[in-house]
C-alpha positions in Angstrom: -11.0 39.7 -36.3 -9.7 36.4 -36.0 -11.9 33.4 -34.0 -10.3 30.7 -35.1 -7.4 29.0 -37.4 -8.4 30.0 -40.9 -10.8 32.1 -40.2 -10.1 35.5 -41.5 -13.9 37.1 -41.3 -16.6 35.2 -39.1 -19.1 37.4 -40.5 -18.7 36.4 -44.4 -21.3 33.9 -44.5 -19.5 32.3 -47.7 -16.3 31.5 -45.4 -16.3 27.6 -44.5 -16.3 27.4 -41.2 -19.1 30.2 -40.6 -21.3 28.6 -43.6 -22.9 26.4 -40.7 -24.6 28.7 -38.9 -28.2 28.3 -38.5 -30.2 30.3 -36.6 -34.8 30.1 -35.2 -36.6 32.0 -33.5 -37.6 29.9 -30.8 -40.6 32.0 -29.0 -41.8 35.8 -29.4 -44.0 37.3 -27.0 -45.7 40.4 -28.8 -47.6 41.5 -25.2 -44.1 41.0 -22.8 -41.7 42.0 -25.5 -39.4 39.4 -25.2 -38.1 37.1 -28.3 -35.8 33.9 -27.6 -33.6 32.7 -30.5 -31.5 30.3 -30.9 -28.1 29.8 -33.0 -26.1 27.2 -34.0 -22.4 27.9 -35.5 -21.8 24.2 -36.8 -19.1 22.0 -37.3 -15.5 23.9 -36.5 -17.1 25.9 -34.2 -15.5 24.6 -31.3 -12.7 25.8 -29.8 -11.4 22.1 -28.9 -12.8 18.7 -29.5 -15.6 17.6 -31.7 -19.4 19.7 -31.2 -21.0 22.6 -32.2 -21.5 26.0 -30.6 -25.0 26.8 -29.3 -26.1 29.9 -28.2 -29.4 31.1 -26.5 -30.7 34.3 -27.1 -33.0 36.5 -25.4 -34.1 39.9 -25.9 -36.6 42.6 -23.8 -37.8 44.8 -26.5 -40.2 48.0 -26.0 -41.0 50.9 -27.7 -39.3 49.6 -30.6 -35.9 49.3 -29.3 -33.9 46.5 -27.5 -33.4 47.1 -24.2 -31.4 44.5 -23.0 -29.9 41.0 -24.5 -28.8 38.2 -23.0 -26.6 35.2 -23.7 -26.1 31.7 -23.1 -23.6 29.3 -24.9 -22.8 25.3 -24.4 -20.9 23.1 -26.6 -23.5 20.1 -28.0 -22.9 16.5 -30.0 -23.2 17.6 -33.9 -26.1 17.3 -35.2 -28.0 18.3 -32.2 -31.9 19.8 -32.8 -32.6 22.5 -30.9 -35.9 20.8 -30.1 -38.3 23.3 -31.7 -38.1 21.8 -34.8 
Protein backbone atom coordinates (compact mmCIF):
# COMPACT_ATOMS: atom_id res chain seq x y z
CA UNK A 1 0.00 0.00 0.00
CA UNK A 2 1.30 3.14 -0.97
CA UNK A 3 0.65 6.66 1.29
CA UNK A 4 3.03 8.60 0.15
CA UNK A 5 6.15 9.21 -2.36
CA UNK A 6 8.65 6.64 -1.19
CA UNK A 7 6.83 4.98 0.96
CA UNK A 8 6.57 1.38 -0.01
CA UNK A 9 5.16 -0.14 3.54
CA UNK A 10 3.71 2.42 6.22
CA UNK A 11 3.63 -0.29 8.60
CA UNK A 12 7.65 -1.18 8.62
CA UNK A 13 8.51 0.89 11.47
CA UNK A 14 12.32 0.96 10.14
CA UNK A 15 11.06 2.83 6.89
CA UNK A 16 11.97 6.78 7.18
CA UNK A 17 9.15 8.38 6.95
CA UNK A 18 7.00 6.11 9.32
CA UNK A 19 10.08 6.03 11.92
CA UNK A 20 8.34 9.25 13.49
CA UNK A 21 5.51 7.87 14.79
CA UNK A 22 4.84 8.23 18.35
CA UNK A 23 2.01 7.31 20.02
CA UNK A 24 0.33 7.85 24.42
CA UNK A 25 -2.30 6.89 25.90
CA UNK A 26 -3.86 9.92 26.90
CA UNK A 27 -6.75 8.73 29.44
CA UNK A 28 -8.29 5.11 30.29
CA UNK A 29 -11.36 4.76 32.14
CA UNK A 30 -11.37 1.12 33.60
CA UNK A 31 -15.27 1.69 35.10
CA UNK A 32 -16.72 3.39 31.45
CA UNK A 33 -14.53 1.35 29.16
CA UNK A 34 -13.29 3.97 27.15
CA UNK A 35 -9.39 4.62 26.38
CA UNK A 36 -8.22 7.86 24.34
CA UNK A 37 -4.86 7.74 22.61
CA UNK A 38 -3.14 9.77 20.74
CA UNK A 39 -0.65 9.42 17.65
CA UNK A 40 1.64 11.36 16.01
CA UNK A 41 3.09 10.28 12.43
CA UNK A 42 5.98 13.02 12.34
CA UNK A 43 7.77 14.90 9.87
CA UNK A 44 6.72 13.74 6.04
CA UNK A 45 3.50 12.95 7.22
CA UNK A 46 1.74 15.47 5.51
CA UNK A 47 0.18 15.25 2.48
CA UNK A 48 1.27 18.98 1.54
CA UNK A 49 3.19 21.69 3.30
CA UNK A 50 5.26 21.49 6.39
CA UNK A 51 3.38 19.72 9.87
CA UNK A 52 2.75 16.61 11.26
CA UNK A 53 -0.32 14.23 11.29
CA UNK A 54 -2.18 13.90 14.54
CA UNK A 55 -4.71 11.63 15.21
CA UNK A 56 -7.15 11.17 18.19
CA UNK A 57 -8.23 8.07 19.27
CA UNK A 58 -10.99 6.70 21.15
CA UNK A 59 -12.24 3.39 21.90
CA UNK A 60 -15.57 1.88 23.92
CA UNK A 61 -14.34 -1.44 25.19
CA UNK A 62 -16.56 -4.07 27.20
CA UNK A 63 -16.49 -7.49 27.82
CA UNK A 64 -13.10 -7.57 26.53
CA UNK A 65 -13.72 -6.55 23.06
CA UNK A 66 -13.73 -3.20 21.21
CA UNK A 67 -16.91 -2.10 20.39
CA UNK A 68 -16.58 0.79 18.52
CA UNK A 69 -13.40 3.29 17.50
CA UNK A 70 -13.33 6.51 16.59
CA UNK A 71 -11.15 8.94 14.79
CA UNK A 72 -9.99 12.41 14.60
CA UNK A 73 -7.07 13.83 12.47
CA UNK A 74 -5.62 17.61 12.08
CA UNK A 75 -2.47 18.68 10.63
CA UNK A 76 -0.18 20.60 13.62
CA UNK A 77 3.30 22.88 13.61
CA UNK A 78 6.22 20.13 14.12
CA UNK A 79 7.11 19.64 17.10
CA UNK A 80 3.81 20.01 18.64
CA UNK A 81 3.16 18.26 22.40
CA UNK A 82 0.17 16.71 22.63
CA UNK A 83 -0.13 18.37 26.01
CA UNK A 84 -0.23 15.26 28.29
CA UNK A 85 3.25 15.19 28.57
Amino acid sequence: MHFFPGLSDYENPNDSKAGGITQRVMAVDEEMGVVAIRMNFGPGSTFRGGGELDVFHSFKIYDGVIRAAEAFFKQVPAGTKSGWE
